[in-house]
C-alpha positions in Angstrom: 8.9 -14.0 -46.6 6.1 -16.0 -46.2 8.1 -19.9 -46.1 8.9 -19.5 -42.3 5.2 -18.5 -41.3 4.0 -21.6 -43.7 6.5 -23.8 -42.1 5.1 -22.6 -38.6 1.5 -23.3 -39.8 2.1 -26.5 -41.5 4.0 -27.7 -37.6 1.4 -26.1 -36.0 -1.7 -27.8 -38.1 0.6 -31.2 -38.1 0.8 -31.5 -34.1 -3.2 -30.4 -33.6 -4.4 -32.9 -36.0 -1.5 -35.2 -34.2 -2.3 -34.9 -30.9 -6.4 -35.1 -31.6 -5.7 -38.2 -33.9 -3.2 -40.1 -30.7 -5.7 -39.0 -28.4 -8.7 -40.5 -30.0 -6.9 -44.0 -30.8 -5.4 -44.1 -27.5 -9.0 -43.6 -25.3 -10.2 -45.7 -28.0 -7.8 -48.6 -26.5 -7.9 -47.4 -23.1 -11.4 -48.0 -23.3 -11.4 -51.7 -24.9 -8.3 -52.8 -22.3 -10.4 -51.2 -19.0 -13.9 -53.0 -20.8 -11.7 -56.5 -21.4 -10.5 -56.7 -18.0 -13.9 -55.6 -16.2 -15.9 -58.5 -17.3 -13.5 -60.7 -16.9 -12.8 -59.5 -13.4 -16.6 -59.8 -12.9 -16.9 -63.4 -14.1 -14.1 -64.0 -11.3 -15.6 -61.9 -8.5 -19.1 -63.6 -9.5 -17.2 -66.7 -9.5 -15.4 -65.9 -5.7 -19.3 -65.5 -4.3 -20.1 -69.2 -5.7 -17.6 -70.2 -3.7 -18.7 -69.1 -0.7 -22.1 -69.8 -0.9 -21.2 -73.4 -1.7 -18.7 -73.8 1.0 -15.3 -74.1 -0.7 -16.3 -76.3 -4.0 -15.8 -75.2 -7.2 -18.1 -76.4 -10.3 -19.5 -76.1 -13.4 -23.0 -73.4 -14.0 -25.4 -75.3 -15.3 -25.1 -72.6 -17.9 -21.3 -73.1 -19.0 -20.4 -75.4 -21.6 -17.1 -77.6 -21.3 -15.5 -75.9 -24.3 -15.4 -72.2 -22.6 -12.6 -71.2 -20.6 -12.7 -72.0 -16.9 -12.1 -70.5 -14.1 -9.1 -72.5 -12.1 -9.1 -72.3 -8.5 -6.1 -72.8 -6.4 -6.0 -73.9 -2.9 -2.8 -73.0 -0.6 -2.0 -74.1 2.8 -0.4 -72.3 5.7 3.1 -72.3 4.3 2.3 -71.6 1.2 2.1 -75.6 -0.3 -0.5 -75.9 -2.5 -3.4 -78.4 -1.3 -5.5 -78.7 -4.2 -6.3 -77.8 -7.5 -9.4 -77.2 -9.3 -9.4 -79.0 -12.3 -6.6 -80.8 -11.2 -3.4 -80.5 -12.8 -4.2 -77.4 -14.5 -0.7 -76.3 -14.2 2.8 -77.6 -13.8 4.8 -77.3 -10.7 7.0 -74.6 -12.9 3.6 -72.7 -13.4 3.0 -72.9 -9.4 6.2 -71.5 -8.6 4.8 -68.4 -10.4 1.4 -68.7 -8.8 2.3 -69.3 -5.1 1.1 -66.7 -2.6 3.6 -64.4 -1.7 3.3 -61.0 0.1 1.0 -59.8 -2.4 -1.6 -57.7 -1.5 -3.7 -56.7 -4.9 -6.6 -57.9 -4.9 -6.7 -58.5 -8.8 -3.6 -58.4 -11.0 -2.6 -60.0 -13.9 0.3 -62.6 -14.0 2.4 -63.7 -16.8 3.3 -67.2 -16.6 5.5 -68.9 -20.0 4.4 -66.6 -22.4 0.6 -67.3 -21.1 -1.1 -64.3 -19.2 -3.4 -64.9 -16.1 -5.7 -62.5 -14.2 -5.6 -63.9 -10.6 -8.0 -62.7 -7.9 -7.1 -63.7 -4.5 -9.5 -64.4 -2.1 -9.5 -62.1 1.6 -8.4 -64.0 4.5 -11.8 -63.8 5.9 -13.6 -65.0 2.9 -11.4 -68.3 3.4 -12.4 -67.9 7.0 -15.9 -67.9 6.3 -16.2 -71.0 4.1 -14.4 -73.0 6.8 -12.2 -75.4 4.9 -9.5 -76.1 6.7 -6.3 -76.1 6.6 -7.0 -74.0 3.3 -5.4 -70.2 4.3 -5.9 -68.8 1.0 -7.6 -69.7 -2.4 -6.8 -68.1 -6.1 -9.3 -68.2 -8.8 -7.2 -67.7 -12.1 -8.3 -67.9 -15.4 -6.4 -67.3 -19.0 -6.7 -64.2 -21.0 -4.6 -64.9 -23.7 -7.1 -64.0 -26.0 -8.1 -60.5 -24.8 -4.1 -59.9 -24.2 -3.6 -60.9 -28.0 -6.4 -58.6 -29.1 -5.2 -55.6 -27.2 -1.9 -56.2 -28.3 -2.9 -56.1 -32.0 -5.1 -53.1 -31.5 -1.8 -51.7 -29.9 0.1 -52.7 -33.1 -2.6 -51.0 -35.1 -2.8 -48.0 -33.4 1.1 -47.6 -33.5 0.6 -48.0 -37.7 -2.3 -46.2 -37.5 -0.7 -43.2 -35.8 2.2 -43.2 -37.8 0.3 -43.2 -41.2 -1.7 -40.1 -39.1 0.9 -38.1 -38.5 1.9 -38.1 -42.5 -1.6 -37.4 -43.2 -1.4 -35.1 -40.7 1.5 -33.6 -42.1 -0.4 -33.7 -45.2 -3.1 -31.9 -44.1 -1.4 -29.1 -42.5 0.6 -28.4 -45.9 -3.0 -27.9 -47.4 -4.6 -26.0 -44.7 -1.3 -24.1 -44.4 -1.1 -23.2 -48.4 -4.9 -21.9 -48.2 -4.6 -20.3 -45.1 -1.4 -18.1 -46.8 -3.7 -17.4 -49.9 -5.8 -14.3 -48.3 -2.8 -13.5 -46.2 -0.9 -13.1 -49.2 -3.4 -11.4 -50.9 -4.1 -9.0 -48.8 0.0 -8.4 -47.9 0.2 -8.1 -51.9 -2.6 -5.0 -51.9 -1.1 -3.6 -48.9 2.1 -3.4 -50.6 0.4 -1.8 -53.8 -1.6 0.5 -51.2 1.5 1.9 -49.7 3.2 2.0 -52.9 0.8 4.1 -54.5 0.5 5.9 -51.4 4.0 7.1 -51.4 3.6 7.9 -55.3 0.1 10.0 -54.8 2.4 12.0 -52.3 5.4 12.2 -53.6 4.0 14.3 -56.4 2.5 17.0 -54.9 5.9 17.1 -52.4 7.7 17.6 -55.3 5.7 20.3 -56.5 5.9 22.4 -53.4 9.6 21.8 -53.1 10.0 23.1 -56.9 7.9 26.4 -56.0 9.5 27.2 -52.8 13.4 26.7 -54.1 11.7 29.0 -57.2 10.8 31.4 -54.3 14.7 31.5 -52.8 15.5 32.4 -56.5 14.3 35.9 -55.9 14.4 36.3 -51.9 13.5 40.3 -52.8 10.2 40.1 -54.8 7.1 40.5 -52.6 4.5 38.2 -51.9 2.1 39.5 -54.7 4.8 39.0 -57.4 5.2 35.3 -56.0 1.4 34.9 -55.0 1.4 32.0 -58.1 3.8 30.2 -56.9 2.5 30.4 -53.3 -1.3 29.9 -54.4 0.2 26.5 -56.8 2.1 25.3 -53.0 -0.9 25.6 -51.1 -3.0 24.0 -53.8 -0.8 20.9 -53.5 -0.9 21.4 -49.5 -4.4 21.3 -50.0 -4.4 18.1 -52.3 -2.1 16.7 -49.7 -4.3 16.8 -46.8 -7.1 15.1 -48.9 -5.3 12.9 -49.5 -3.8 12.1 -45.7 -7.8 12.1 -44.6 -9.2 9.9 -47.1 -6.1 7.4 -46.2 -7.1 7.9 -42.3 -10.4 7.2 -43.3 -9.7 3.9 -45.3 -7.1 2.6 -42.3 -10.1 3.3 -40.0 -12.3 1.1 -42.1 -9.7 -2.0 -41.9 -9.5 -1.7 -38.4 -12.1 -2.6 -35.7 -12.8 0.9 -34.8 -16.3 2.5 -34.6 -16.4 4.3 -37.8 -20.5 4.6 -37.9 -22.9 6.6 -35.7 -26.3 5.6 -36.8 -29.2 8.0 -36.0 -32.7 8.4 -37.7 -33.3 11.2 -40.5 -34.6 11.9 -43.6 -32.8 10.6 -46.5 -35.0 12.5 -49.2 -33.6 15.8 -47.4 -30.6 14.6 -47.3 -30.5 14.0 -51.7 -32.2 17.1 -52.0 -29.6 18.9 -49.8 -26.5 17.4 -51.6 -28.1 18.9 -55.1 -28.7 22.0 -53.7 -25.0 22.3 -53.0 -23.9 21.2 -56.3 -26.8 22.7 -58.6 -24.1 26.2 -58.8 -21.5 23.8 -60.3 -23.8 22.5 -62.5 -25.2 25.3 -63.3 -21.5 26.3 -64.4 -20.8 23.7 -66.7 -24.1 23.5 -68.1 -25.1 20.2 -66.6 -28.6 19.8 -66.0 -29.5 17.8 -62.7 -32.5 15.5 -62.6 -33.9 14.0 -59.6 -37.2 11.6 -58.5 -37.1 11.4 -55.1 -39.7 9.7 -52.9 -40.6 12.4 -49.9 -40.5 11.2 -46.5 -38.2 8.3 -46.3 -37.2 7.8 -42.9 -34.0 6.3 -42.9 -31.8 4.8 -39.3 -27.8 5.5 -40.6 -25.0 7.9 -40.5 -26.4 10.8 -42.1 -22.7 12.8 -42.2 -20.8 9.1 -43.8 -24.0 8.6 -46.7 -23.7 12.7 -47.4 -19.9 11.7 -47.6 -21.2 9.0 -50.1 -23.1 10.9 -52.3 -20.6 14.0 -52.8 -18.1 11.6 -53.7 -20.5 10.0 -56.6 -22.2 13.2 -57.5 -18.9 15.0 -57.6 -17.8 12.0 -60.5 -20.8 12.4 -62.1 -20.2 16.0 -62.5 -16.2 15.9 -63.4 -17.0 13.8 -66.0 -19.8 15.1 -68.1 -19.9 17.1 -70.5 -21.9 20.6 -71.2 -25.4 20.3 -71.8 -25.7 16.8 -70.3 -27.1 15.4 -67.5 -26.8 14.0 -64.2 -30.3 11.9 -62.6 -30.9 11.3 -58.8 -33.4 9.2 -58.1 -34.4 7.2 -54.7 -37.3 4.9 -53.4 -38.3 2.1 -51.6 -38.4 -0.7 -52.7 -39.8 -3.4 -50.3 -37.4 -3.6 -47.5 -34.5 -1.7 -49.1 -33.8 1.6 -50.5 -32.9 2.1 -53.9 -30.8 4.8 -54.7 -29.6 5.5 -58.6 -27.4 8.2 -60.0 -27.0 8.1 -63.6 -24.8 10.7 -65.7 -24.3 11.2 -69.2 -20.7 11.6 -69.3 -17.6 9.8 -71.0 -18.5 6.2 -68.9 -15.8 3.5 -68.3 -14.4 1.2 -70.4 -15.7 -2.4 -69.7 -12.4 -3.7 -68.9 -12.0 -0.9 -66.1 -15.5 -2.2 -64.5 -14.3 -4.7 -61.9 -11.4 -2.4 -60.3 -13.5 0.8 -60.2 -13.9 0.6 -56.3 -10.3 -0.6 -55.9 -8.1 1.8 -54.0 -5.8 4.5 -56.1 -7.5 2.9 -59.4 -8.2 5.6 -62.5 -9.7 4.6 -65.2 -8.3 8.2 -66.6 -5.1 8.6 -64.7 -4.1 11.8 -65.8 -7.7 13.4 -66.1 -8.3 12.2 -62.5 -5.0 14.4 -61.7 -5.9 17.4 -63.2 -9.5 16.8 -61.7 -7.9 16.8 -58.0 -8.7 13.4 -57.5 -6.8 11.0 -55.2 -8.0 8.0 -56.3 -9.8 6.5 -52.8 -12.9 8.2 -53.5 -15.0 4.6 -54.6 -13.1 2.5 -52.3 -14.4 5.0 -49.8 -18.0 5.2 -51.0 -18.2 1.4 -51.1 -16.8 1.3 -47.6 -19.6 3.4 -46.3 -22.3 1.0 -48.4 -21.0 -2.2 -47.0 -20.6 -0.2 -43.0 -24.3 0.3 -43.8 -25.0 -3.5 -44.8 -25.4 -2.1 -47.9 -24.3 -3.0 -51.7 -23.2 -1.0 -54.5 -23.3 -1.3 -58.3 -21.6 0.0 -61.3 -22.8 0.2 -65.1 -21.0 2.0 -67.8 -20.5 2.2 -71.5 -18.0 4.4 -73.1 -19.3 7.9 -74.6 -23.1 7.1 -73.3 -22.8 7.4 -69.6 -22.1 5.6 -65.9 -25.1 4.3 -63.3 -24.1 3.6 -59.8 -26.8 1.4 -58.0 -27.0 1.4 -54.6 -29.4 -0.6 -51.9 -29.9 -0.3 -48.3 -31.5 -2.0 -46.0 -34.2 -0.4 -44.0 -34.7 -0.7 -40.2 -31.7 -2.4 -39.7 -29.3 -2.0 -36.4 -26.0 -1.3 -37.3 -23.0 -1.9 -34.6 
C-alpha cells in the first residue's frame, strides 16, 4: 500500500533536490560567463576611448606588457575594404572575410572565426567622425577570447557531469528521505489499524450480548417485563458499556485532531482533589479501602478544571478497582518550584514490569479479563495522558506486582495553554 506513495515521494524529493542542484550550477555559470565577458568588454570600451582621445592611433599602455593579449584594431573604408590593421597582419584575408562590416548593428558580439572566438566592438559612426581620419568609415577593436571560451566550456562540461552525478544522488537522497519519511506514517497507519481493530472487537462484544438477550426475549413474547427485567437490566448494562465506550473513542479522535479540546480557566486544584475523594470516599468506604490524602491548601491553578477532574476519576477509579480490602489508596499534591506535583499511590495488585511501557497505550489491559468484568474499555490511560500532555504536562507510572502502582504527574504552573 505504501510502494506507490514512496515512489511518489522518492520523484518528488528527486526533482526538488534536482531542480535546486541545476539551478545553483547553472547561475553559478551564468554568473562566471556574464563576469568573463564584462571585463573584457570593459578593456575594449576603455580601449575605444584611447582611441579617441589620441585621434585614431592605437598603442601600447605603458602598463601592458608584450606577452598579454592585444587588442587588434581594424580600419574599413567606405566600401567595406579594409585600410589598415593594427598590428599589421593580425589576420588572414580568410579571417577578414569573417570580420568585414556588414549590416550589423550590435554594438558588442562575439564572432567565431576558424575555430578561434573573437569579441568585436564596433565603433559608432560618429565616434569615427569625431577622430577625423579619413577615409576610415568604421573601425573594429577585436581581441581573442579563446581562453575565457575554453574555460566556460569546461565549466559547462562539468556542470553537465556534475548534474548528472546530482540527479543520482538526488535520486539517492530522495530514496532515504522517502524511507524515513514512511517510518511514522507507517507507524502511525499500523496503530490506527490496531485502534480500529480493537475498536470493532470492544464493540462487537457487548452487540453480541444485547442481540443474545433480546432473541432470549422473543423466546417468550408472553412473560411480562418483570419476569424478563434480567435480561433487559444485562441489555442496558451493555448499552451503557457501549456508550462509554463511543465517548471515550470521540474523545481520543478529538485529541488527534486539531480541535479545541481545552478550556483553561483559573480554580482551585486542592478543591478540586478534595472534591474527587469526597465522591469516591462511599466506594471506598464499601470495599474497605482507606483513602489518604496531603494536600497543600490554596493552589491556584490556570487549566480545564472539568478535563483534570476527568483525569483523576479515571486514576482514582484504577486505584480503587484494583485494591484490595483493608488497603489503601494516597493523594497527595504540592508545589514544587514551578510545577505541581501530584502523586496517587494504591496498594493494590500493581503491574507487571513488562506491561509498564504500554500502560497508556490505547485498548491495552494488563488484566484483560479483570478489566472486562470491571467495565473497563481500555482508553482510560490513553485518555488521562492525553489531558496531561493538552496541559503541557507529563505523566509517570511505577508498579511492582502484589505491592502497589504510583502514578506521577507534573504540571506546569502559570502557563497559557492554546
Amino acid at each position: 500500500m505504501f510502494r506507490k506513495t514512496k515512489i511518489r515521494l522518492v520523484s518528488l524529493y528527486t526533482l526538488v533536490f534536482f531542480f535546486i542542484l541545476s539551478a545553483l550550477v547553472m547561475s553559478l555559470y551564468i554568473y562566471m560567463d556574464r563576469n568573463s565577458y564584462s571585463s573584457i568588454d570593459d578593456k575594449l570600451t576603455h580601449k575605444a576611448s584611447a582611441l579617441i582621445i589620441n585621434k585614431g592611433k592605437a598603442a601600447l599602455e605603458e602598463n601592458e606588457s608584450e606577452s598579454e593579449r592585444k587588442v587588434s584594431y581594424l580600419y574599413w573604408g567606405k566600401k567595406g575594404e579594409l585600410i589598415k590593421s593594427y598590428p599589421e597582419n593580425v589576420f588572414n584575408q580568410k579571417e577578414l572575410s569573417y570580420l568585414k562590416p556588414s549590416n550589423q548593428k550590435d554594438y558588442l558580439r562575439t564572432q567565431s572565426i576558424e575555430g578561434h572566438f573573437y569579441r568585436i566592438l564596433i565603433m559608432e559612426k560618429r565616434q569615427v567622425n569625431q577622430i577625423g581620419i579619413k577615409p576610415v568609415t568604421s573601425i573594429d577593436l577585436v581581441y581573442n577570447i579563446d581562453p575565457e571560451v575554453t574555460i566556460l566550456n569546461n565549466l559547462l562540461g562539468m556542470i553537465g557531469l556534475g548534474i548528472a552525478v546530482g540527479l543520482i544522488l538526488s535520486y539517492l537522497a530522495g530514496l532515504i528521505l522517502a524511507n524515513k519519511a514512511l517510518v511514522p506514517i507507517q507507524k502511525s497507519w499500523e496503530k490506527q489499524s490496531q485502534f480500529v481493530a480493537d475498536a470493532s472487537h470492544e464493540l462487537r462484544t457487548p452487540l453480541s450480548v444485547i442481540q443474545t438477550h433480546l432473541e432470549l426475549l422473543f423466546r417468550h413474547p408472553t412473560n411480562t417485563i418483570e419476569q424478563e427485567s434480567i435480561t433487559i437490566f444485562k441489555s442496558l448494562s451493555e448499552v451503557k458499556r457501549i456508550n462509554k465506550l463511543v465517548e471515550d473513542l470521540l474523545t481520543l479522535a478529538r485529541s488527534d485532531s486539531d480541535e479545541k479540546q481545552i478550556d483553561p480557566h483559573w480554580f482551585f486544584f486542592d478543591e478540586l482533589l478534595r472534591l474527587i475523594i469526597e465522591q469516591f470516599a462511599p466506594i471506598a468506604e464499601m470495599k474497605d479501602i482507606l483513602i489518604e490524602d496531603n494536600i497543600e491548601d490554596k493552589l491556584q491553578y490556570f487549566g480545564d478544571k472539568n478535563r483534570l477532574h476527568q483525569l483523576f476519576v479515571i486514576l482514582v477509579d484504577n486505584a480503587l478497582k484494583y485494591t484490595s480490602a483493608k488497603g489503601r489508596v494516597n493523594i497527595s499534591c504540592k508545589k514544587e518550584g514551578s510545577l505541581l506535583r501530584i502523586v496517587i499511590f494504591d496498594t493494590g495488585v500493581g503491574i507487571p514490569e513488562s506491561d509498564l511501557p504500554f500502560v497508556f497505550d490505547r485498548f491495552y489491559r494488563s488484566d484483560k479479563s479483570r478489566t472486562r468484568e470491571e467495565g473497563g474499555t481500555g482508553l482510560g490511560l490513553s485518555i488521562a495522558k492525553w489531558i496531561v500532555e493538552a496541559h503541557r504536562g507529563h505523566i509517570t507510572v511505577e508498579s511492582k506486582l502484589v505491592e502497589g502502582t504510583r502514578f506521577t504527574i507534573k504540571l506546569p504552573l502559570k502557563e497559557r495553554l492554546n
